[in-house]
C-alpha positions as CSV (number, residue, x, y, z in Angstrom):
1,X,99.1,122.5,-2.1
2,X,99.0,125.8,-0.1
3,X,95.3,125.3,0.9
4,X,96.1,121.5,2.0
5,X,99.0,123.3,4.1
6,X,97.0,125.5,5.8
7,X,94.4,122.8,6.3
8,X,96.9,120.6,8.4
9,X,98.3,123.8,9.8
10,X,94.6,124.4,11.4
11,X,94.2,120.9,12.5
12,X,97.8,121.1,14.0
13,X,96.6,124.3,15.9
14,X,93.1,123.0,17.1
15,X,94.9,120.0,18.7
16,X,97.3,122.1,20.2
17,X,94.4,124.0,21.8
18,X,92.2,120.9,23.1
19,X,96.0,119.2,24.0
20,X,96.1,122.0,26.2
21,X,92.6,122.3,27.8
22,X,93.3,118.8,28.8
23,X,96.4,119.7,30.2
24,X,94.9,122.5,31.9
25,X,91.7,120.0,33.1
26,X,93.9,117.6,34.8
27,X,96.3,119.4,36.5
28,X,94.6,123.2,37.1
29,X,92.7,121.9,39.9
30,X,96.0,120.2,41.5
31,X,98.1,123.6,40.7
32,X,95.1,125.6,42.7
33,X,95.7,123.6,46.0
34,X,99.4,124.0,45.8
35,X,99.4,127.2,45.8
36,X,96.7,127.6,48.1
37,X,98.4,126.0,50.5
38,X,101.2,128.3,50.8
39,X,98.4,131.2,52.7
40,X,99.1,133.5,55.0
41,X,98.2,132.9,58.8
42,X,94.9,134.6,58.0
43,X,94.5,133.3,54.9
44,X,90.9,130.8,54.0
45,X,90.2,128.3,51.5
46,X,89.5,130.3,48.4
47,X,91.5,133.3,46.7
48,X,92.6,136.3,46.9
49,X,95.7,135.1,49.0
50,X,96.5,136.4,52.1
51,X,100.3,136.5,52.2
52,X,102.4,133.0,52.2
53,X,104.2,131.2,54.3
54,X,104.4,127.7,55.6
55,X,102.1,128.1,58.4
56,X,99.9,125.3,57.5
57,X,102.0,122.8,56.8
58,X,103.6,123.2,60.3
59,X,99.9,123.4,62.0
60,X,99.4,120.0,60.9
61,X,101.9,118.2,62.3
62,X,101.4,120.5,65.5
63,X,98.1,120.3,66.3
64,X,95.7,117.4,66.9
65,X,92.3,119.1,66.3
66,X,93.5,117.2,62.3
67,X,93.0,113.7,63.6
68,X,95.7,111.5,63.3
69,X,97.8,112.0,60.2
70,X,101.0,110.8,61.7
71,X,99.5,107.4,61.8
72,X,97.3,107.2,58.9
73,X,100.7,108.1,57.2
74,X,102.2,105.4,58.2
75,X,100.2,102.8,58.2
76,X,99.0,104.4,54.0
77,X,102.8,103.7,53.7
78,X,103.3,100.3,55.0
79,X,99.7,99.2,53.3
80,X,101.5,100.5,49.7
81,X,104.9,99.0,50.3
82,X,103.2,95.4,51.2
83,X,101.0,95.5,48.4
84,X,103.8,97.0,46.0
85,X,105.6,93.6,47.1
86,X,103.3,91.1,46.9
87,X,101.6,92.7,43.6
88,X,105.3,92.9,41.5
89,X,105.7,88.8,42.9
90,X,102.6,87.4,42.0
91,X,101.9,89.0,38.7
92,X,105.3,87.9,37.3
93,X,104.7,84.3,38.4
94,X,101.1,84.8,37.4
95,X,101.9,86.5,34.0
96,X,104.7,83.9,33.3
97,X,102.4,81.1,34.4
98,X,99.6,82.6,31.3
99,X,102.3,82.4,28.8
100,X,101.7,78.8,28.1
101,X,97.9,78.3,27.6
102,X,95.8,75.6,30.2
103,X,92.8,74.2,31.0
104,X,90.8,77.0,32.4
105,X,93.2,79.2,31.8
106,X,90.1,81.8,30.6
107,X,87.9,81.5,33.3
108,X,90.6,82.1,35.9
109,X,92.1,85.2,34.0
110,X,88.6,86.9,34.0
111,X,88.2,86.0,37.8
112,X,91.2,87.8,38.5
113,X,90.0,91.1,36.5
114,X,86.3,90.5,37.6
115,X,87.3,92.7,41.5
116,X,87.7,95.9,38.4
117,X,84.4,96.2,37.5
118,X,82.9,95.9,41.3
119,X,82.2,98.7,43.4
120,X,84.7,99.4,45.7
121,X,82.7,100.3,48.4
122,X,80.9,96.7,48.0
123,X,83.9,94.8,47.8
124,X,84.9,96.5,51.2
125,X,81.7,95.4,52.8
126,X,82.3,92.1,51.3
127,X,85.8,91.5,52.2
128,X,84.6,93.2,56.3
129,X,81.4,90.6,56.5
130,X,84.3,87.7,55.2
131,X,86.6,88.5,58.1
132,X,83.8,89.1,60.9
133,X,82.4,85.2,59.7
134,X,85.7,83.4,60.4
135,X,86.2,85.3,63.3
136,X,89.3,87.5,62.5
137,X,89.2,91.5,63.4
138,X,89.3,93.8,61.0
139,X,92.5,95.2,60.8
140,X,94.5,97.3,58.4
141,X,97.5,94.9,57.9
142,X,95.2,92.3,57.3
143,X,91.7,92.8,55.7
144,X,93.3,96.2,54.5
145,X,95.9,94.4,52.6
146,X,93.3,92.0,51.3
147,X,91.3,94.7,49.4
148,X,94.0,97.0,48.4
149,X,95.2,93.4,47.1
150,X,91.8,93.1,45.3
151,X,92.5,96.5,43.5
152,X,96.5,96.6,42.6
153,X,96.3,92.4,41.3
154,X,94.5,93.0,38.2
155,X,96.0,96.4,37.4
156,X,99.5,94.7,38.0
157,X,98.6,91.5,35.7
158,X,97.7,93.8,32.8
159,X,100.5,95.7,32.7
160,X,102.4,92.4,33.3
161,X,100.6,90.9,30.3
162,X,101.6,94.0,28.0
163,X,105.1,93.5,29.2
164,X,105.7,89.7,28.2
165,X,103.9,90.8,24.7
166,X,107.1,91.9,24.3
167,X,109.2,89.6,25.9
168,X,111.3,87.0,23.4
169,X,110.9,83.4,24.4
170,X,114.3,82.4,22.1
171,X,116.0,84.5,25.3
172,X,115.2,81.4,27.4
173,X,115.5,78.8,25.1
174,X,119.3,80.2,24.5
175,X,119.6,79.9,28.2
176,X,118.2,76.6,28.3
177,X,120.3,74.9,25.1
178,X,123.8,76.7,27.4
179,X,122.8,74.1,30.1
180,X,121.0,76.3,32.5
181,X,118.1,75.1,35.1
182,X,114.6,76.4,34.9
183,X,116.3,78.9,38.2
184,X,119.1,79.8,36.6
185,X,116.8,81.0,33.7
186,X,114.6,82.8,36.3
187,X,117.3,84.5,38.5
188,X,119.7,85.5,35.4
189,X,117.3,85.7,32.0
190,X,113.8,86.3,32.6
191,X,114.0,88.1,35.7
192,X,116.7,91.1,34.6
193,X,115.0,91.3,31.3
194,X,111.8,91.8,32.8
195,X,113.0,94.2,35.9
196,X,111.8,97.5,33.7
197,X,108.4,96.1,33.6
198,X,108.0,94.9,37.0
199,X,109.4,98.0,38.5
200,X,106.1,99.9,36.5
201,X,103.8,97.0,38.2
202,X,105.2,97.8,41.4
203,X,104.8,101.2,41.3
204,X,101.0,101.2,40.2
205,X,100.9,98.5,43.4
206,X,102.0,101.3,46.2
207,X,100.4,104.0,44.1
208,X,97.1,102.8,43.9
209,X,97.2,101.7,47.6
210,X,98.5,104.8,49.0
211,X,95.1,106.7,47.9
212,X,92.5,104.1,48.1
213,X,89.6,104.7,49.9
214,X,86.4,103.1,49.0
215,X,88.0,99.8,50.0
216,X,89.3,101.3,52.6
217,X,86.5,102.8,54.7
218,X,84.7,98.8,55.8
219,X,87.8,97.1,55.8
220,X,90.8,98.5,57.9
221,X,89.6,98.5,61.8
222,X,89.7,101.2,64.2
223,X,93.0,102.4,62.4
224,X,92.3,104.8,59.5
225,X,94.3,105.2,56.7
226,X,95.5,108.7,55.1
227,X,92.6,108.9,52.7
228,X,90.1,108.4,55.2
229,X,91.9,110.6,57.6
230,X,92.1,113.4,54.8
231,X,88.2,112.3,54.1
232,X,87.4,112.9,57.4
233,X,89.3,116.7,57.4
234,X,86.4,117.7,54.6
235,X,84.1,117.4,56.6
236,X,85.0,119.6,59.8
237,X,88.1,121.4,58.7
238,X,87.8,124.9,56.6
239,X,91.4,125.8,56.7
240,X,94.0,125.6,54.3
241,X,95.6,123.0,56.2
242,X,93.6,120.9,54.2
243,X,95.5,122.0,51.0
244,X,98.1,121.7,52.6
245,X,97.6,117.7,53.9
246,X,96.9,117.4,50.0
247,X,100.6,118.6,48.8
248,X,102.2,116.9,51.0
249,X,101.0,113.7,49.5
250,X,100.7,114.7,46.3
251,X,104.3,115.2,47.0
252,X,105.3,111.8,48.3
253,X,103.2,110.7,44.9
254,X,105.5,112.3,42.6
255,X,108.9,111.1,44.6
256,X,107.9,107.6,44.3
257,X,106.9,107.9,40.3
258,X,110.6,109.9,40.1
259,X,111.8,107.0,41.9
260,X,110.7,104.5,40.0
261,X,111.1,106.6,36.3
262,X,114.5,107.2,37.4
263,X,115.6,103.8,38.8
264,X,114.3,102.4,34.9
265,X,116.3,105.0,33.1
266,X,119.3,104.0,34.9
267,X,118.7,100.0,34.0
268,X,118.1,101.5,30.7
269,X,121.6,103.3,30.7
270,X,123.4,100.3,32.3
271,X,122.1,98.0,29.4
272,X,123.0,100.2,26.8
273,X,126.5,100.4,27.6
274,X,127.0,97.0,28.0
């Protein structure tokens, strides 16, 4: 008995260790540029520090020699928030839609998921030579939105799918046997039940637009995005402003996953105590 204790007492320790070189894998590298980003005024890219202070993050609003951040910020923002929206309305009609099986139902499920398993980069030059054929400029509200669109859609149907595994049809045929229309059942059953789910859709949506950048580079116009602007900064800028460029949207990152954890724990709350 003793020597099978010590045996899972081992194994417990062993996957404490490799639990915590994973830990330290993933976010060590994120840890270094925030606190490199806080160097002094003299300070380079690599340790030892020289001082703190917030000089960099000040210098990149300041100065233009970063390219335009301002912008790509905005428009990184905007390209998220349209393709948060239309990802978290499509997939629930789309998900709900797959619930009942129909002809070709297969096919057209794998020709949503098939833009996962192309190379970003090449869908990009697809989706620019589409646009340039009919005659349309590239433009980041446009062709932008299409390949972000070609990236968020299939993440945001899986996670859909997983969330109507668990969703109870008996909900809506209650609703249904109480007298209420196919909208009614929408609006006040399916919809509220599902809000949880399609609040975890619509955060992978702006997420994985916010930092996209292989679809990005052929398909946005004149107008860069943040990724390509902060793409641009490896190349010609060996200050810490580029750590510090990197917190500040790693910051904005984590506000929108609190956001979003936090607005589900509260539905969560509300539910429970009625």
């Amino acid at each position: 008995m003793s020597a099978s204790n010590a045996k899972r007492g081992v194994s417990f320790y062993l996957l404490a260790a490799f639990f915590t070189l994973f830990v330290v894998f993933l976010y060590g590298p994120m840890l270094i540029i925030f606190v490199l980003s806080f160097q002094g005024e003299t300070g380079g890219l690599t340790f030892p520090m020289r001082g703190t202070s917030l000089h960099w993050f000040s210098d990149l609003f300041s100065s233009s020699r970063y390219g335009d951040l301002a912008g790509g910020f905005r428009r990184s923002t905007g390209l998220g928030l349209m393709s948060m929206t239309i990802t978290a309305v499509c997939c629930l009609f789309a998900g709900l839609a797959f619930r009942s099986r129909f002809w070709g139902s297969g096919t057209l499920f794998y020709l949503c998921i098939v833009s996962l398993v192309v190379p970003g980069i090449l869908l990009g030059l697809g989706i620019s030579q589409f646009f340039q054929i009919l005659g349309f400029r590239l433009q980041w509200w446009l062709s932008g939105l299409g390949a972000h669109l070609s990236w968020t859609l299939p993440f945001g149907l899986l996670i859909m799918f997983a969330v109507l595994n668990r969703y109870d049809n008996a909900w809506d045929e209650a609703a249904r046997d109480a007298g209420a229309t196919p909208r009614q059942i929408l609006g006040w059953v399916t919809v509220p039940i599902l809000f949880p789910g399609l609040i975890a859709v619509a955060l992978f949506g702006f997420t994985l637009s916010y930092d996209e950048l292989p679809r990005s580079i052929l398909t946005v116009g004149g107008k860069n995005t943040l990724p390509i602007e902060i793409s641009n900064m490896t190349t010609n800028v060996t200050t810490p402003a580029l750590y510090a460029i990197g917190t500040v949207t790693s910051f904005v990152s984590f506000a929108v996953i609190a956001l979003a954890f936090g607005l589900i724990a509260f539905i969560q709350k509300r539910r429970a105590r009625a």
